[in-house]
C-alpha positions as CSV (number, residue, x, y, z in Angstrom):
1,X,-11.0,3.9,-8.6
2,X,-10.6,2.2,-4.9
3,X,-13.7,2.2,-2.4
4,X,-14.0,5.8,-1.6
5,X,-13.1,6.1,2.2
6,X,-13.9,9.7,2.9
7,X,-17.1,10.7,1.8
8,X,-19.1,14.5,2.0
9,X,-22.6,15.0,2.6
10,X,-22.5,17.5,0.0
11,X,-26.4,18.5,-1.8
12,X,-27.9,16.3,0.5
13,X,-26.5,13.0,-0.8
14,X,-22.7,11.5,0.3
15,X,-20.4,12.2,-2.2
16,X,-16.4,10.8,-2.2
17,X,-13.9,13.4,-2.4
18,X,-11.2,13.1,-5.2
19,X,-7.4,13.2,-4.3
20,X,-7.1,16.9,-5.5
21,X,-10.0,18.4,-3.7
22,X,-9.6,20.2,-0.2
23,X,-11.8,18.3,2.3
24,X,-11.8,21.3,4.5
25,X,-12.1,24.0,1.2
26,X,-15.5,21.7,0.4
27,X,-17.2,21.6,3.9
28,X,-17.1,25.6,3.4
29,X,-14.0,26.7,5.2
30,X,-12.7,30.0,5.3
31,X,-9.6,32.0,4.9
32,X,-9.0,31.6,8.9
33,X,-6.8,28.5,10.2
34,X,-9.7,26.9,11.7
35,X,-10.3,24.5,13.3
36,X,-14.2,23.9,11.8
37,X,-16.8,22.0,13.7
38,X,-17.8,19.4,11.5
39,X,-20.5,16.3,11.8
40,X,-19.5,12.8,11.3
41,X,-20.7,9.5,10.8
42,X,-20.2,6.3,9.6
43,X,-21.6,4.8,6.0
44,X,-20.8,1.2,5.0
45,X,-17.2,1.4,6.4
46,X,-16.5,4.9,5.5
47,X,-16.5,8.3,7.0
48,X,-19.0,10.7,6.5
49,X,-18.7,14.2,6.6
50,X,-20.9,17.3,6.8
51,X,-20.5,21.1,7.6
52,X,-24.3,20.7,8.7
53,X,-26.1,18.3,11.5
54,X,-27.2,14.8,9.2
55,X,-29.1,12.0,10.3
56,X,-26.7,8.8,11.4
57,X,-24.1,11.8,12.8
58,X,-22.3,10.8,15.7
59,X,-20.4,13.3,16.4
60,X,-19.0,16.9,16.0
61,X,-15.1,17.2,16.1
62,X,-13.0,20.0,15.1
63,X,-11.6,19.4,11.4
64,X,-8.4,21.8,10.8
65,X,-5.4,22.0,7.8
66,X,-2.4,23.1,8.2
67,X,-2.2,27.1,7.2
68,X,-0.1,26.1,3.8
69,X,-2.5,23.0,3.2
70,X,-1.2,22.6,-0.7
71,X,-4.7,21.4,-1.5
72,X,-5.9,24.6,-0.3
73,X,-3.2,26.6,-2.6
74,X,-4.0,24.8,-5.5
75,X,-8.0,25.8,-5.0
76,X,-6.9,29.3,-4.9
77,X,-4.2,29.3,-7.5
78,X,-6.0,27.0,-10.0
79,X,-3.5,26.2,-13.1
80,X,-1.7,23.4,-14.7
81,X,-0.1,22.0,-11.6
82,X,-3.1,21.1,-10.2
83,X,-3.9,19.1,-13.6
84,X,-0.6,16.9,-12.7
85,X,-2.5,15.1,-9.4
86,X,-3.7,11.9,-9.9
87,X,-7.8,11.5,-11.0
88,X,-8.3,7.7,-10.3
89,X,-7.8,8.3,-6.4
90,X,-9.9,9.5,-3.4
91,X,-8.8,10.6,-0.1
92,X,-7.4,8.4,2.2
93,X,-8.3,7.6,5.7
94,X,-6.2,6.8,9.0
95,X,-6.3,7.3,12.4
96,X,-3.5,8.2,15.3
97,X,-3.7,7.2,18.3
98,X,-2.8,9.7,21.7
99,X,-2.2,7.2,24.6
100,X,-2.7,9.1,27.6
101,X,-0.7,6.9,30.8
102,X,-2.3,7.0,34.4
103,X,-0.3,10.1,35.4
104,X,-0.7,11.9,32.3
105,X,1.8,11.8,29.7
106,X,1.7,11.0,26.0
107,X,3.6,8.9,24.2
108,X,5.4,10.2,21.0
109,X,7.6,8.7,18.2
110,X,9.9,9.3,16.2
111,X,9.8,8.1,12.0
112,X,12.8,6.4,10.9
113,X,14.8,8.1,8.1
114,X,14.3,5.7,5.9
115,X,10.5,6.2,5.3
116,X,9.4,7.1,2.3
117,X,6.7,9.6,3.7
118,X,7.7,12.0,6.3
119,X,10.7,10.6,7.6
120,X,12.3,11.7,11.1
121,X,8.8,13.4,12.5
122,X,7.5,12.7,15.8
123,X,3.8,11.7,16.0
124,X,2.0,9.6,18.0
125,X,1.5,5.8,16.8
126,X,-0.5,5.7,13.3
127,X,-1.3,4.9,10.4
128,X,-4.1,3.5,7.4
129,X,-6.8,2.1,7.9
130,X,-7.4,-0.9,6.2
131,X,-10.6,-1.9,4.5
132,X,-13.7,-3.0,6.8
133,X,-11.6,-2.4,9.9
134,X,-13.0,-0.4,12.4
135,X,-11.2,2.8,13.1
136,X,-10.2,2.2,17.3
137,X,-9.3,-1.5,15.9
138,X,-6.8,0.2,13.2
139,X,-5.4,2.4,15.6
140,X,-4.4,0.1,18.2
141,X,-3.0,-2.1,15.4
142,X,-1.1,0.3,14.4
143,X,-0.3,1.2,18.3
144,X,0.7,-3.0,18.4
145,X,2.7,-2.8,15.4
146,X,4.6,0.3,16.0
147,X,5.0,-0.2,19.4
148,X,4.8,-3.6,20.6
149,X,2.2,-2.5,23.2
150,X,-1.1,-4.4,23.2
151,X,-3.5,-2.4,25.7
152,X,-5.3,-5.4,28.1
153,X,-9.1,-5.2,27.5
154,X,-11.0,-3.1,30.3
155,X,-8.4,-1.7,31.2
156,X,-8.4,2.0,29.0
157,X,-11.0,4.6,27.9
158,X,-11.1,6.0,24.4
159,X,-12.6,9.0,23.2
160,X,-12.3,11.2,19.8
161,X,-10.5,14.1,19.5
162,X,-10.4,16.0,16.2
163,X,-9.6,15.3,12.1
164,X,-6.6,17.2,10.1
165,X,-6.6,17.0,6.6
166,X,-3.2,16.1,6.1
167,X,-0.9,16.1,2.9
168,X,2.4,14.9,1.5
169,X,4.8,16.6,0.8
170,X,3.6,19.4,3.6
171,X,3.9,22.1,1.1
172,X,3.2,23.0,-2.4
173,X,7.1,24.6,-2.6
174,X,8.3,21.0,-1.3
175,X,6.5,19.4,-5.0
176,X,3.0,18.6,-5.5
177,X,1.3,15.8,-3.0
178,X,1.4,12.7,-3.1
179,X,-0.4,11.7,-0.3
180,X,-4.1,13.1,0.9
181,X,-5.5,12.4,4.4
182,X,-8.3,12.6,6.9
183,X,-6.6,11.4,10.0
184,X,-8.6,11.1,13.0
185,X,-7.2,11.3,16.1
186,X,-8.1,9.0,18.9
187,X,-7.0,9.7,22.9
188,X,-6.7,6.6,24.5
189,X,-6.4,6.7,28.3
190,X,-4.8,3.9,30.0
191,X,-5.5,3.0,33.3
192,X,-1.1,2.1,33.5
193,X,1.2,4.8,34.2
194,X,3.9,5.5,32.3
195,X,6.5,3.7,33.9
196,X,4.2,0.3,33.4
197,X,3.8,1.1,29.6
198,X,7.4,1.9,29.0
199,X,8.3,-1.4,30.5
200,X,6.6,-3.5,28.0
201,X,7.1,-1.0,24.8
202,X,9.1,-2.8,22.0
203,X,9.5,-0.8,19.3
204,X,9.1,-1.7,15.4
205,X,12.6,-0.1,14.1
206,X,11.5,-0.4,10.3
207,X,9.2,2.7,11.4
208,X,10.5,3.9,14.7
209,X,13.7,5.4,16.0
210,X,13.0,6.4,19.3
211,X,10.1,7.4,22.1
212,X,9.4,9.6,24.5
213,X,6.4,10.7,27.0
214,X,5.4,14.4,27.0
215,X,3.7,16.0,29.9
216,X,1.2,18.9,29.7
217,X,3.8,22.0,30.4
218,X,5.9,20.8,27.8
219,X,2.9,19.4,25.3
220,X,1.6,23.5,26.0
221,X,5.2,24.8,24.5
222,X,5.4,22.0,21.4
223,X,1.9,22.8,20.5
224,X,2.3,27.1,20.8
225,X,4.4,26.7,18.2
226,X,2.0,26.4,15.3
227,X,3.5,26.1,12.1
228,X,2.4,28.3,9.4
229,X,1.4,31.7,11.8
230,X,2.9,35.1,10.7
231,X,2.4,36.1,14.7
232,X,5.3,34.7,16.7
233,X,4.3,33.0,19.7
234,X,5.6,34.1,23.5
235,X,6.5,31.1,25.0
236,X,7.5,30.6,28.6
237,X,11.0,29.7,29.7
238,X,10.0,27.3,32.4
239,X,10.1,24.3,30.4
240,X,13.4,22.4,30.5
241,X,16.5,22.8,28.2
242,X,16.2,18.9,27.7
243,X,13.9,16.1,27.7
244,X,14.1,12.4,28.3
245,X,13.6,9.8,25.1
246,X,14.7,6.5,24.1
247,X,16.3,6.2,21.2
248,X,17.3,2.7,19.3
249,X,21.1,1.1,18.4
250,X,21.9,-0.2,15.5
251,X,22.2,-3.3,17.0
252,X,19.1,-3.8,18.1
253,X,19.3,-2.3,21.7
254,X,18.1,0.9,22.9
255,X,19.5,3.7,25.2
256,X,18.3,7.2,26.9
257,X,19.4,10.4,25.1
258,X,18.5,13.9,26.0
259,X,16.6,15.7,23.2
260,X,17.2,19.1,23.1
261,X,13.2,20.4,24.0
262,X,14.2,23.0,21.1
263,X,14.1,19.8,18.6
264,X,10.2,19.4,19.3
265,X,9.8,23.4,18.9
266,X,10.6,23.6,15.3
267,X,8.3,24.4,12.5
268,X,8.1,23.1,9.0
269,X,10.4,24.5,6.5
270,X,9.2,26.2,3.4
271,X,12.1,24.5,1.7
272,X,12.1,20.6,1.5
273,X,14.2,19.8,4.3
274,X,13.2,16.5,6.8
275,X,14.3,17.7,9.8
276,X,13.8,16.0,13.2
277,X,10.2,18.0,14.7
278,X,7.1,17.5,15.7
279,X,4.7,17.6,12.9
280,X,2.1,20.2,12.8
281,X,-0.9,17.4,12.8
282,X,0.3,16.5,15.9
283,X,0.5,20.0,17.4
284,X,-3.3,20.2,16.2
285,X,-3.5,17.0,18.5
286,X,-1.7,17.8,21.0
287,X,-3.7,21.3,21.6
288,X,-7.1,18.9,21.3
289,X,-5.5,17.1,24.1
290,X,-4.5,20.3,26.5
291,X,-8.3,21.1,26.1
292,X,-9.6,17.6,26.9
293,X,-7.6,17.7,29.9
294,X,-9.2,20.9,31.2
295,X,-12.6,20.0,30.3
296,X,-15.1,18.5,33.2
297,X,-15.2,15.6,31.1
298,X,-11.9,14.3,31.4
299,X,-11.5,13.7,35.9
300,X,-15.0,10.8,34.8
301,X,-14.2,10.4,31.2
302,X,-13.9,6.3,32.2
303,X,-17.9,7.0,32.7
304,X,-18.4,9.7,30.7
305,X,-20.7,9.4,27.9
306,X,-17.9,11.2,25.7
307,X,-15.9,8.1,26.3
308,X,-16.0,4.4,24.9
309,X,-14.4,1.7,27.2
310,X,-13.2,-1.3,25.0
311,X,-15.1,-4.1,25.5
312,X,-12.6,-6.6,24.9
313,X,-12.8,-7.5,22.0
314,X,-12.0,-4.2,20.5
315,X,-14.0,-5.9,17.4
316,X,-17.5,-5.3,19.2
317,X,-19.3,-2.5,18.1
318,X,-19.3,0.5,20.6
319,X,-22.7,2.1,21.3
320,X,-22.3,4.9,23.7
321,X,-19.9,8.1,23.1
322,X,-19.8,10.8,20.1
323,X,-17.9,8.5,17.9
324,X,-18.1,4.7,18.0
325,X,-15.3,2.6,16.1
326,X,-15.5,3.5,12.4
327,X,-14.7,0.9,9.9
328,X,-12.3,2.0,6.7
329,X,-5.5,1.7,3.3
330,X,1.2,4.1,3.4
331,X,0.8,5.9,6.6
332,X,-1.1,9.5,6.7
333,X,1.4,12.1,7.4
334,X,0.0,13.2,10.8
């Protein structure tokens, strides 16, 4: 079996968490949707978990699943599909990344349909985290990779924002997973605006078909629509019919199209269908986000002690902040 990646302080000694088991079901969640406040830290290039305070813990971050988590399901409906998942594999690790731009927007994009593992889904830039890499390092390789940008040292802030146990396929009537993630999601605030990162955004087209920057109204309507709720949500008219992305040619070139805004507000289908939406890990994200904004935290976060500023290199240990750069290999489904 690999290095374990994601472990659980679990009887007072870290444990790692096999690819069947609910992360989220084992740090003592309920029946509720969540999210949990749970403690983390770092142990020899892993993360540690714990539904209680531990020595070493560096932070406390909201951990949620989505409400049809198959991993949960299987806990509750124990049987022979469950004996199908594979025993010679943990739970993977990965880590998103929400760049924030000076005027506030964040930067979304879309999978290609040719991807293997939730294809056509916008999320922000993502993705494993390799062995012995530190988590912000991971993410804005991935961020590089996926997006061509490469974020000039001093010049962003970085602070944690919650984990989602994530799965693939979504849900148990899509097939049984074959995928299991903690992705942590990182909001990285750059001191550009939006118009300065767009300029320089070259987009990997093995893994992206197209971007787009969401502000807060329309981040609020994307992330009310929370997959898996039996209440329907109200949501307010104000937000536009259409929104602005870029979306690449098959040769190579790029060109603006207007997304219909009720594209982002669809939820995930109980029936296997990979439909262009957002996916429900961002939502969780993208709520996280709404909050951070309207915290007293975010107008100083630059100085905050909730925030890291990269030293430049990235590769130098952080040592102020909840969560500093954790070190950790197919892309979570976020």
């Amino acid at each position: 079996m690999a290095a374990a990646r994601v472990l659980l302080l679990l009887s007072g000694r870290p444990e790692p968490v096999s690819f069947a088991q609910s992360v989220c079901g084992l740090l003592g969640a309920g029946p509720g949707l969540g999210p949990w406040p749970t403690h983390c830290g770092r142990k020899r290039g892993q993360l540690l978990l714990s539904a209680r305070p531990f020595p070493g813990a560096s932070a406390r971050l909201p951990l949620q699943r989505p409400a049809f988590c198959p991993f949960a399901a299987l806990d509750q409906q124990p049987g022979p599909r469950g004996a199908e998942l594979p025993t010679n594999r943990g739970v993977d690790l990965g880590v998103a990344i929400l760049l924030q731009s000076s005027d506030q927007t964040v930067l979304l994009t879309r999978r290609t349909r040719t991807l293997s593992v939730s294809p056509n889904l916008w999320v922000p830039p993502g993705g494993h985290v390799e062995l012995h890499e530190e988590l912000l390092d991971g993410g804005l390789r991935e961020l590089r990779e996926e997006t061509g940008l490469q974020l000039p040292g001093g010049q962003f802030s970085w602070v944690p924002l919650g984990l989602w146990e994530s799965a693939y396929p979504p849900r148990l009537s899509w097939g049984l997973p074959r995928y299991h993630h903690i992705v942590l999601y990182l909001l990285v605030v750059s001191q550009e605006s939006q118009q300065q990162l767009q300029a320089r955004i070259q987009p990997n087209p093995s893994e992206v078909s197209a971007f787009m920057w969401l502000g807060p109204d329309v981040a609020a309507a994307v992330a009310a629509t929370e997959d898996g709720t039996e209440t329907p949500r109200h949501l307010s008219q104000d937000y536009p019919v259409s929104l602005l992305a870029v979306e690449l040619e098959d040769g190579g070139g790029a060109r603006p199209v207007a997304l219909p805004t009720s594209t982002l507000l669809r939820t995930t289908p109980t029936t296997m269908e990979e439909k262009e939406r957002v996916s429900t890990g961002t939502k969780f994200a993208l709520r996280l986000w709404l909050q951070h904004l309207a915290s007293p935290q975010c107008g100083t976060s630059a100085t905050s002690e909730r925030a890291h500023m990269d030293p430049a290199p990235a590769k130098q240990e952080q040592s102020v902040g909840p969560l500093p750069a954790n070190q950790g290999s197919e892309k979570p489904s976020a």
